[in-house]
C-alpha positions as CSV (number, residue, x, y, z in Angstrom):
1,X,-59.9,42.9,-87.6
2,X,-59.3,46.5,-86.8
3,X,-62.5,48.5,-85.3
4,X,-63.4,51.4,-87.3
5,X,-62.1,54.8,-86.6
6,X,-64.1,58.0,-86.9
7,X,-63.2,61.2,-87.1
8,X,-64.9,64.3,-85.1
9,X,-64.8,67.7,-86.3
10,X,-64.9,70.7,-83.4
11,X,-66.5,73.6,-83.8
12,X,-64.4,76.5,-85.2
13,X,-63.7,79.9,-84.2
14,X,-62.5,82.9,-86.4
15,X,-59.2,84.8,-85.1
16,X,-59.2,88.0,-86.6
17,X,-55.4,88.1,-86.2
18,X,-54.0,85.7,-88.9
19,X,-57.8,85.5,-90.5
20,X,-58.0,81.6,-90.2
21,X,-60.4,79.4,-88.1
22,X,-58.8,77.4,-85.4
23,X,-60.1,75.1,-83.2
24,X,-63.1,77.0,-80.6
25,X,-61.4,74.5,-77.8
26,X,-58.2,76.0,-77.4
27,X,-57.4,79.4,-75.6
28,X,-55.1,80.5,-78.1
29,X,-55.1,80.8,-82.4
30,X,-53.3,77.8,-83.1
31,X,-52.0,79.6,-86.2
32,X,-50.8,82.8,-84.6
33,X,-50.8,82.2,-81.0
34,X,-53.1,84.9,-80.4
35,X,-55.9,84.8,-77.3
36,X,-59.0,83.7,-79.0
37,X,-62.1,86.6,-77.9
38,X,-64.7,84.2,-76.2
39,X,-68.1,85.2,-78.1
40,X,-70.0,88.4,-76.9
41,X,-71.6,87.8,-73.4
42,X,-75.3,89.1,-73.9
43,X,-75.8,91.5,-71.1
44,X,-78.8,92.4,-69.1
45,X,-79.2,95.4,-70.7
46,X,-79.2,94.3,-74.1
47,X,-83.3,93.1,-73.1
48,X,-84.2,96.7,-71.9
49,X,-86.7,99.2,-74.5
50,X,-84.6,101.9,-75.9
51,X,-86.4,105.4,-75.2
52,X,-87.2,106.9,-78.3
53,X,-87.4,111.4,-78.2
54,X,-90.8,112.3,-80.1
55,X,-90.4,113.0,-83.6
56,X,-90.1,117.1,-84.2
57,X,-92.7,118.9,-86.0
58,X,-91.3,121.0,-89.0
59,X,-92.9,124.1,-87.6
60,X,-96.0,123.6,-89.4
61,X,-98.9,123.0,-87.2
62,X,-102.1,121.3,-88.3
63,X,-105.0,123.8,-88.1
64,X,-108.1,122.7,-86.2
């Protein structure tokens, strides 16, 4: 008797150049031959508080 076979599906990635998803394990679009863009590296920056400027006042000022 044969053993069973099974099938594993690899992620995908999206190539923007022929707008099909390819295999995420492979360098290039296996469609297009394209370099595949490795997903955004999260910098250290990205964690750091964005300095807001203060709101300006229309010019009317609250009377005390």
């Amino acid at each position: 008797m044969l053993p069973l076979m099974t099938t594993v599906s690899l992620p995908q990635v999206y190539c923007g150049g022929c707008h099909l998803s390819t295999r995420s394990d492979v360098a290039r679009c296996l469609h297009c031959n394209k370099l595949l863009q490795a997903p955004p590296v999260v910098s250290s920056r990205a964690g750091r508080r964005i300095k807001h400027s203060p709101v300006r006042s229309t010019g009317k000022r609250a009377s005390r």
